[in-house]
N, CA, C and O atoms as a GROMACS GRO file, in nm:
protein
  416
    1UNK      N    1   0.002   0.010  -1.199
    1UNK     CA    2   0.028   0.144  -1.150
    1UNK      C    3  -0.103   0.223  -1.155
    1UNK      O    4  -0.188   0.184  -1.235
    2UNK      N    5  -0.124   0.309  -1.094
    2UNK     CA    6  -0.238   0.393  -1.061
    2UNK      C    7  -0.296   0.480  -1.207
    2UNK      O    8  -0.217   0.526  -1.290
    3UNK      N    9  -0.408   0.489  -1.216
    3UNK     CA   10  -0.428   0.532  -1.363
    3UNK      C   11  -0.400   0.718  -1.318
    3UNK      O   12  -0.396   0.792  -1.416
    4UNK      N   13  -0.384   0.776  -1.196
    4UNK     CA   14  -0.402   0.918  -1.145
    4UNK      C   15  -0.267   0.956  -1.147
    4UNK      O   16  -0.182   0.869  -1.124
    5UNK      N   17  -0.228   1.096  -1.176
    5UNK     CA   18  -0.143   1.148  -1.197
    5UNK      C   19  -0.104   1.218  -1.090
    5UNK      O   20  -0.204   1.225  -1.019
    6UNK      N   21   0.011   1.288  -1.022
    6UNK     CA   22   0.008   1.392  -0.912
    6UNK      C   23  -0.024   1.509  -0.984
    6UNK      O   24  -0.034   1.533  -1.105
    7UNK      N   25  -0.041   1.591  -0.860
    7UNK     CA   26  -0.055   1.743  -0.932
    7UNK      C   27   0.049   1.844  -0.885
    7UNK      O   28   0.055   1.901  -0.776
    8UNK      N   29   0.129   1.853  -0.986
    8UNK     CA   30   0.227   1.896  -0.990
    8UNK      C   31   0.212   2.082  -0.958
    8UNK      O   32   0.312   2.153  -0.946
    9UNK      N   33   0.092   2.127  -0.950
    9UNK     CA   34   0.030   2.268  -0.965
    9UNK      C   35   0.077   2.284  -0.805
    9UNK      O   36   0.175   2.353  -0.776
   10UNK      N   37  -0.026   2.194  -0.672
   10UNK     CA   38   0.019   2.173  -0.554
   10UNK      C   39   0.182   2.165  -0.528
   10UNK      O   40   0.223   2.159  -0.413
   11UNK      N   41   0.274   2.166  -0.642
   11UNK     CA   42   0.393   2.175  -0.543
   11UNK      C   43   0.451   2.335  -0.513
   11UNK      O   44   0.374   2.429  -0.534
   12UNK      N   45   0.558   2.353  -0.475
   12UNK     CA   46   0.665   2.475  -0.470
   12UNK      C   47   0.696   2.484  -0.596
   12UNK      O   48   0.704   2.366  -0.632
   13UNK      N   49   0.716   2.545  -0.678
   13UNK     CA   50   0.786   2.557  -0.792
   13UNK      C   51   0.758   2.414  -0.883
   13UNK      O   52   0.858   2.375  -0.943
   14UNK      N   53   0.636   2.333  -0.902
   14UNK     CA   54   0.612   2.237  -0.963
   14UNK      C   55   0.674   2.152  -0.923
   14UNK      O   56   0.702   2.087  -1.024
   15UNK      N   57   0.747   2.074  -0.786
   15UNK     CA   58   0.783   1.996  -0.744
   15UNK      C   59   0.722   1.970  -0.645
   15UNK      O   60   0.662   2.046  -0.568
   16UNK      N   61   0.738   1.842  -0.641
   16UNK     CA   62   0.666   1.714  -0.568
   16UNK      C   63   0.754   1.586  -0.452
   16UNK      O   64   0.819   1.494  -0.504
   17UNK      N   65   0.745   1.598  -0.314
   17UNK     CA   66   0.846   1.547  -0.290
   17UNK      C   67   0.785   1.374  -0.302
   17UNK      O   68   0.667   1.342  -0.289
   18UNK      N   69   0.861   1.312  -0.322
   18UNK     CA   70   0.913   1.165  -0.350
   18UNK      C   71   0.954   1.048  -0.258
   18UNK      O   72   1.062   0.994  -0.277
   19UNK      N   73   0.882   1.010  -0.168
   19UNK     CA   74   0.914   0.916  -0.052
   19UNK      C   75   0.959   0.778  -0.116
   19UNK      O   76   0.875   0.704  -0.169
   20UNK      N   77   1.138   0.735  -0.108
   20UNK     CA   78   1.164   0.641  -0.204
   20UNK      C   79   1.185   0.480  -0.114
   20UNK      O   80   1.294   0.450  -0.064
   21UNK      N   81   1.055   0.384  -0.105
   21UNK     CA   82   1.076   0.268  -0.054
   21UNK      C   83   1.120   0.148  -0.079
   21UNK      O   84   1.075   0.091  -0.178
   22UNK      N   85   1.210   0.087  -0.004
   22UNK     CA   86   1.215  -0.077  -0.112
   22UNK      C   87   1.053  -0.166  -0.114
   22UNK      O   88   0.958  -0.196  -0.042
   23UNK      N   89   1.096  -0.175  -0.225
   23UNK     CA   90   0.938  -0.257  -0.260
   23UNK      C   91   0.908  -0.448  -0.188
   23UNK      O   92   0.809  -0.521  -0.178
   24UNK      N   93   1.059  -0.461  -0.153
   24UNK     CA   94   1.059  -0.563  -0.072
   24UNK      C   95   1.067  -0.597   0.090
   24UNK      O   96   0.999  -0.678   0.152
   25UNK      N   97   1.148  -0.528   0.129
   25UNK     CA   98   1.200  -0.505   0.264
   25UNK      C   99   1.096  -0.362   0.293
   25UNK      O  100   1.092  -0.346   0.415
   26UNK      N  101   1.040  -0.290   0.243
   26UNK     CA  102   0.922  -0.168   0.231
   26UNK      C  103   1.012  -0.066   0.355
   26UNK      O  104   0.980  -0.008   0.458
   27UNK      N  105   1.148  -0.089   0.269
   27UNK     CA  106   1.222   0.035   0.411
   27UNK      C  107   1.257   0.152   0.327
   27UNK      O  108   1.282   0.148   0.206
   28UNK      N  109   1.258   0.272   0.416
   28UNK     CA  110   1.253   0.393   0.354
   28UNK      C  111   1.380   0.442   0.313
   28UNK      O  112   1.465   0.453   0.400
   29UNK      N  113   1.405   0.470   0.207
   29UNK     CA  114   1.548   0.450   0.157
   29UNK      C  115   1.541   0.647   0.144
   29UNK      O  116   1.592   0.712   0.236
   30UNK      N  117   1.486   0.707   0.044
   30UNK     CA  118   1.517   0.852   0.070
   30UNK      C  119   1.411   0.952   0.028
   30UNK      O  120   1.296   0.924  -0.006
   31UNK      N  121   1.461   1.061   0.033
   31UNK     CA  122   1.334   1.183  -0.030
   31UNK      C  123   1.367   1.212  -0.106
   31UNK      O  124   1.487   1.236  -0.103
   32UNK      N  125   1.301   1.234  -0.226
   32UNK     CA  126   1.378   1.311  -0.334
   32UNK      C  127   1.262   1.398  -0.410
   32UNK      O  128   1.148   1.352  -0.404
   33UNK      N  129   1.280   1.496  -0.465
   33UNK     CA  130   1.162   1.519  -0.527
   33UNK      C  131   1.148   1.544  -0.696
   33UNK      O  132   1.255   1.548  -0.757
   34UNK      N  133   1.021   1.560  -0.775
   34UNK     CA  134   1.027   1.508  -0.902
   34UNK      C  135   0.890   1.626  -0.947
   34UNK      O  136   0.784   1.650  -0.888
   35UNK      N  137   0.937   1.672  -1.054
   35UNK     CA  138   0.858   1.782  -1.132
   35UNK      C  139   0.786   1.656  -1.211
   35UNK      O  140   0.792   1.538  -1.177
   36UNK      N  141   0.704   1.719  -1.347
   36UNK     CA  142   0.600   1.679  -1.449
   36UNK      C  143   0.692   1.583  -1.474
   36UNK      O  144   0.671   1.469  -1.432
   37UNK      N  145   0.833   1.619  -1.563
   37UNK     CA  146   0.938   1.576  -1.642
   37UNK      C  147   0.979   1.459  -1.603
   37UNK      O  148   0.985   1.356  -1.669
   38UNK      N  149   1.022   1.490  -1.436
   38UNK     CA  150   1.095   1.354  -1.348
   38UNK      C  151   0.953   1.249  -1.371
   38UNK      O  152   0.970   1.160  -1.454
   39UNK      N  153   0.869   1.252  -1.329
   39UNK     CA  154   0.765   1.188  -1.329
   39UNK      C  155   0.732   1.069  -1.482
   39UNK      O  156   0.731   0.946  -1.487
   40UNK      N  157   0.718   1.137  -1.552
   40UNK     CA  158   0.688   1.128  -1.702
   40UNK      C  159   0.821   1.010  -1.708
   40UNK      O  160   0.825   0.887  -1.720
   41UNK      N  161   0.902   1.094  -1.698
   41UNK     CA  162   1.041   0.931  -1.745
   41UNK      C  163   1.025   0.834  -1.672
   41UNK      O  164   1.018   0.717  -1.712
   42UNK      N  165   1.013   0.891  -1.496
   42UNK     CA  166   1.028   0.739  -1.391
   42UNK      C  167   0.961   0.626  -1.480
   42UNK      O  168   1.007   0.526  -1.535
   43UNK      N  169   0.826   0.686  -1.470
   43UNK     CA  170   0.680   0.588  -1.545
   43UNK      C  171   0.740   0.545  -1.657
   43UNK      O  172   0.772   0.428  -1.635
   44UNK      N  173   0.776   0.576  -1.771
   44UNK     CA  174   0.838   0.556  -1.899
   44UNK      C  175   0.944   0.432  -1.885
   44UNK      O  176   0.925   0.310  -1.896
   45UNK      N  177   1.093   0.524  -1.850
   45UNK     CA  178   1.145   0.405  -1.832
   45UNK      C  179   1.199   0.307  -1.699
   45UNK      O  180   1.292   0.230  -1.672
   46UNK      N  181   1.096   0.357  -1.646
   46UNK     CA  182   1.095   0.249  -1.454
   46UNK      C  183   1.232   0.272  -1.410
   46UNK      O  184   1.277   0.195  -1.324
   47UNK      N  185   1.305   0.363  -1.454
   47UNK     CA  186   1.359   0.394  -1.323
   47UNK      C  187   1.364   0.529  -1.254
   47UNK      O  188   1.374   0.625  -1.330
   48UNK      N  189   1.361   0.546  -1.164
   48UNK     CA  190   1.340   0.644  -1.056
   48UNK      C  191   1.431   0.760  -1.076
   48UNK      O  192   1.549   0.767  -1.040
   49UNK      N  193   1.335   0.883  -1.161
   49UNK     CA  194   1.381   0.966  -1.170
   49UNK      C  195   1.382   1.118  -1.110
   49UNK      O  196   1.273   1.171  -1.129
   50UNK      N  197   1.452   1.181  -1.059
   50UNK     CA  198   1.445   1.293  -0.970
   50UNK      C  199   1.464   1.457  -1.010
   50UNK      O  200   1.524   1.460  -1.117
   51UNK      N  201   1.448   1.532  -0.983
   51UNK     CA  202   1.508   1.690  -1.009
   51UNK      C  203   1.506   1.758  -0.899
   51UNK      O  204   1.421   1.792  -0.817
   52UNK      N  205   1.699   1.781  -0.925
   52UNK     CA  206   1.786   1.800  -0.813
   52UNK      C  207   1.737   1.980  -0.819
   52UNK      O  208   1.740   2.066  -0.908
   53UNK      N  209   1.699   1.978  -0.698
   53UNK     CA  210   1.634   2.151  -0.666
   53UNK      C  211   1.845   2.218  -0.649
   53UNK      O  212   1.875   2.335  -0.674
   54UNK      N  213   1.913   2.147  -0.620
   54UNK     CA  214   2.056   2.221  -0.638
   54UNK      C  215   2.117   2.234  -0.765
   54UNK      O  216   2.166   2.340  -0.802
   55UNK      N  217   2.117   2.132  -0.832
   55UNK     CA  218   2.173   2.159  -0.992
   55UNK      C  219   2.057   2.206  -1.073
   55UNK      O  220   2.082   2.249  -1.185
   56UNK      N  221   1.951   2.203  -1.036
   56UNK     CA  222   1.833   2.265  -1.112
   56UNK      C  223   1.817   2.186  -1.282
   56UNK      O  224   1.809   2.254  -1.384
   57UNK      N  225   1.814   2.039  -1.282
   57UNK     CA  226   1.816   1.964  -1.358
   57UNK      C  227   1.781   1.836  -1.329
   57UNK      O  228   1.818   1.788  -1.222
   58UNK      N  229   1.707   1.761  -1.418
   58UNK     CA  230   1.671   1.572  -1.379
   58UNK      C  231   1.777   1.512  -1.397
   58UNK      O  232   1.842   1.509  -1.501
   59UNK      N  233   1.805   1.453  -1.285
   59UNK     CA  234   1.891   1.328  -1.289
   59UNK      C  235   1.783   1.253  -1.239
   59UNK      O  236   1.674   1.272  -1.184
   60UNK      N  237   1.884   1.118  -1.294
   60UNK     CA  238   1.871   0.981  -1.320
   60UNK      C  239   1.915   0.920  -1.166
   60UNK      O  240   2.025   0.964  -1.135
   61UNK      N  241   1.871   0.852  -1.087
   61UNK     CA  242   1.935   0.777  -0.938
   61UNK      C  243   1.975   0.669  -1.024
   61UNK      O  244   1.908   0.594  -1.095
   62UNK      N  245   2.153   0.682  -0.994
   62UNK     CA  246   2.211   0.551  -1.002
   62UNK      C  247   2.326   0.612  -1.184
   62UNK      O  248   2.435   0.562  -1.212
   63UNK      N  249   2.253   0.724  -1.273
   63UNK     CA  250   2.339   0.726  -1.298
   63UNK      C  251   2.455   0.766  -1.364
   63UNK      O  252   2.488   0.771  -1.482
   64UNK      N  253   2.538   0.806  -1.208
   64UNK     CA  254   2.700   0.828  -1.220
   64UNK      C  255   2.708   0.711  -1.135
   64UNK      O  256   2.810   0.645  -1.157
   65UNK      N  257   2.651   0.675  -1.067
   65UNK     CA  258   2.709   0.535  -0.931
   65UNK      C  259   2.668   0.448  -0.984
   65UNK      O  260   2.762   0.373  -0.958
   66UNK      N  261   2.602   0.387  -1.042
   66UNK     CA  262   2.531   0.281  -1.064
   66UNK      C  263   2.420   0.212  -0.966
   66UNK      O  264   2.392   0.094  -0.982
   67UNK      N  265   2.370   0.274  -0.887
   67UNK     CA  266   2.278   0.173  -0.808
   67UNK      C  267   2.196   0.303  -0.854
   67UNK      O  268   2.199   0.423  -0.824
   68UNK      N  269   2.107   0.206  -0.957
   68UNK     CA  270   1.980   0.260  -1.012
   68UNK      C  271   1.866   0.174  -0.921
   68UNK      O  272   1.878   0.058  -0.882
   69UNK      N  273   1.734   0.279  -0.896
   69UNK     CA  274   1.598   0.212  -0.859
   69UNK      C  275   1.568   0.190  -0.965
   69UNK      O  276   1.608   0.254  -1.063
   70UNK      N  277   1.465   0.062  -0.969
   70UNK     CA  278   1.393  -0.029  -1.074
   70UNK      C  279   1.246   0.019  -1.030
   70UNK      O  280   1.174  -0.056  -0.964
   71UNK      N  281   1.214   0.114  -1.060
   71UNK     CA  282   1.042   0.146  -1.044
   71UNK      C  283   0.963  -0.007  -1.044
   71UNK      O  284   0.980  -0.084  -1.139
   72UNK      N  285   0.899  -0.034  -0.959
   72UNK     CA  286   0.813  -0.086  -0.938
   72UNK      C  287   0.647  -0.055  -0.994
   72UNK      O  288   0.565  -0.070  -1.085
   73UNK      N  289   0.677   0.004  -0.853
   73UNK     CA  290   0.489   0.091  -0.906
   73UNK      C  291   0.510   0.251  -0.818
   73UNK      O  292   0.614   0.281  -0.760
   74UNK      N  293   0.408   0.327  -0.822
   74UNK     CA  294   0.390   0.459  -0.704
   74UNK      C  295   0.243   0.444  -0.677
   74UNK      O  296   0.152   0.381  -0.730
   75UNK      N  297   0.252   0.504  -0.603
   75UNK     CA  298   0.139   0.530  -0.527
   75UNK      C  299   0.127   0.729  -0.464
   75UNK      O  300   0.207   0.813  -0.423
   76UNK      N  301   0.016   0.724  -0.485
   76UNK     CA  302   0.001   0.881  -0.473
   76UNK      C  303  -0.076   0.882  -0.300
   76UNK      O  304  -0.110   0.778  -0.243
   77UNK      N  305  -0.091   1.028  -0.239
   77UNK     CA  306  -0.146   1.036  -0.098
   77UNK      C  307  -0.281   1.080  -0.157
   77UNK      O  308  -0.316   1.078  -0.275
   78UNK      N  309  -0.347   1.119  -0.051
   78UNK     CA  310  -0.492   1.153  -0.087
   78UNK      C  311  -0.502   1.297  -0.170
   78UNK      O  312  -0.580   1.311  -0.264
   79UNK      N  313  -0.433   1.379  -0.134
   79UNK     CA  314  -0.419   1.519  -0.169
   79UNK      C  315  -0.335   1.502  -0.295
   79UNK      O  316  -0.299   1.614  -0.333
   80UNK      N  317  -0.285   1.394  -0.383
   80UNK     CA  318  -0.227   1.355  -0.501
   80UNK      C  319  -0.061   1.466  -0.536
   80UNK      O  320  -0.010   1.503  -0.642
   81UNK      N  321  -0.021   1.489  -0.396
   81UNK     CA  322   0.085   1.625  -0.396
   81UNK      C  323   0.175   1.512  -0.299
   81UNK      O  324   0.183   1.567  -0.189
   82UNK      N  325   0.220   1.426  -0.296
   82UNK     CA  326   0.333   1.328  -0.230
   82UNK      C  327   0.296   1.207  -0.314
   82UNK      O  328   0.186   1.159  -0.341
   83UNK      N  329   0.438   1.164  -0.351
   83UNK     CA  330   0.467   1.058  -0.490
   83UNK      C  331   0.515   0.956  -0.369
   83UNK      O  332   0.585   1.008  -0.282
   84UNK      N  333   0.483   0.809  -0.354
   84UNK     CA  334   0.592   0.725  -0.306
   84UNK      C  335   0.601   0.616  -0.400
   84UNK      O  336   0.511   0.533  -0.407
   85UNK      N  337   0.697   0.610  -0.469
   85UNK     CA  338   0.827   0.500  -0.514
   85UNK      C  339   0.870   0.393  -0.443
   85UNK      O  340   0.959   0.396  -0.358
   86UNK      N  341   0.784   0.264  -0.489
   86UNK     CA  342   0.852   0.163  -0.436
   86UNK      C  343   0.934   0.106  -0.538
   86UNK      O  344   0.888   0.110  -0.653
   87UNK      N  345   1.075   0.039  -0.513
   87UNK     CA  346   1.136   0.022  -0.600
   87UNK      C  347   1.278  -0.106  -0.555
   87UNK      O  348   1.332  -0.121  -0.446
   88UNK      N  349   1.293  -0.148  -0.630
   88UNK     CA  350   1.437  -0.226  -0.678
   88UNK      C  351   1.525  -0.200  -0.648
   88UNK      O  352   1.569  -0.191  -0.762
   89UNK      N  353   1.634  -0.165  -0.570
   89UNK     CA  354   1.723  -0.077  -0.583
   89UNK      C  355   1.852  -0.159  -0.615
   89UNK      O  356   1.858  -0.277  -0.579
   90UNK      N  357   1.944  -0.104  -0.676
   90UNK     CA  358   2.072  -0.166  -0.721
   90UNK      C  359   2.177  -0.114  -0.652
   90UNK      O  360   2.237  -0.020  -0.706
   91UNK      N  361   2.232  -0.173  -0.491
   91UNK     CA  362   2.296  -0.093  -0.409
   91UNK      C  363   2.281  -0.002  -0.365
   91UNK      O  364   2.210   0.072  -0.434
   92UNK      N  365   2.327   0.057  -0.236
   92UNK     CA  366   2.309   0.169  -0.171
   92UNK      C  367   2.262   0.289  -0.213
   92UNK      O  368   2.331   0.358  -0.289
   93UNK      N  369   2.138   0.331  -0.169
   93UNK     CA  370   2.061   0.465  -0.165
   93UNK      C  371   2.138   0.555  -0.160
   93UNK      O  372   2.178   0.603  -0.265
   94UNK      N  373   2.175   0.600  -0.055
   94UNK     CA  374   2.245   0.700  -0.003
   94UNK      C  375   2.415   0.743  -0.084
   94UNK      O  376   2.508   0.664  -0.091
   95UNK      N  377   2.416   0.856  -0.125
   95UNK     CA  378   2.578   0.924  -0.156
   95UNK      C  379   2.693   0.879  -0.071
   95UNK      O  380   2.803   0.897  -0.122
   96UNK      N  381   2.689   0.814   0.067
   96UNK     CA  382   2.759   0.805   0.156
   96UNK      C  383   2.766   0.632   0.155
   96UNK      O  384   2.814   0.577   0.254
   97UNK      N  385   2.734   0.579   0.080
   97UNK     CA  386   2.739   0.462   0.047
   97UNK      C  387   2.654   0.321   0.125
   97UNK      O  388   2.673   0.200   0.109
   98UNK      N  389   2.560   0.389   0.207
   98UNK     CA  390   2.492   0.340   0.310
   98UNK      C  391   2.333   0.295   0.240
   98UNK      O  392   2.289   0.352   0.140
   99UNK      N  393   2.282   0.217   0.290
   99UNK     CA  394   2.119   0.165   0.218
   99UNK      C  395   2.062   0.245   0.202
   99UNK      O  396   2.009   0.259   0.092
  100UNK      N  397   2.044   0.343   0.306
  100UNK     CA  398   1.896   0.461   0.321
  100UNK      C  399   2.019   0.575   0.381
  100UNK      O  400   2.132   0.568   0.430
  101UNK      N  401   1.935   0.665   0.351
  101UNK     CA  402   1.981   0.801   0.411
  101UNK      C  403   1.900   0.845   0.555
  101UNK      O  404   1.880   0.962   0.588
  102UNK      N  405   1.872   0.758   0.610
  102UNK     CA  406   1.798   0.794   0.734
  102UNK      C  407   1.906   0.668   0.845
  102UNK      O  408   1.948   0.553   0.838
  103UNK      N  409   1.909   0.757   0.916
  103UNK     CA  410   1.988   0.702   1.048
  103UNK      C  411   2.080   0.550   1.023
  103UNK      O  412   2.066   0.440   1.076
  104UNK      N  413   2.170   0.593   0.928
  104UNK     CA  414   2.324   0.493   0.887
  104UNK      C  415   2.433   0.540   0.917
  104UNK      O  416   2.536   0.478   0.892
   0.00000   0.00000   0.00000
């Protein structure tokens, strides 16, 4: 994993959005975005953690459903203000029970 951190200063309200890919099939499963906090655990305990700008709290992907991402690795953009997550995933991405949340 990258020894560089994002900069969480560059986001809206200290958030960072989160481009979430399979690390195998490298298909774009969803957006999510992730403060200092979300960040700090993903890395910690590899799985892909988010903070929901609606409940205004980190959750965990996967768990109330169980299809948790298995962090892989991330990778940061040049401007270190967009996180992408490649990852493992344990069943369907999407709330609607579909792989990705993009055109299912």
């Amino acid at each position: 994993m990258p020894s560089q951190k994002p900069d969480f200063k560059r986001g809206q309200h200290g958030l960072l959005p989160a481009i979430i890919q399979d690390a195998t099939t490298l298909q774009v499963l969803m957006l999510g975005y992730v403060n200092a906090e979300a960040f700090d655990l993903s890395i910690n305990t590899k799985k892909a953690t988010f903070y929901s700008r609606s409940r205004q709290e980190i959750w965990i992907k996967g768990e109330t459903s169980g299809n948790y991402f298995d962090l892989v690795e991330y990778k940061l953009d040049c401007d270190q203000d967009t996180i992408l997550f490649l990852v493992n995933p344990h069943g369907p991405a999407c709330h609607r029970g579909t792989t990705t949340c993009f055109d299912e």
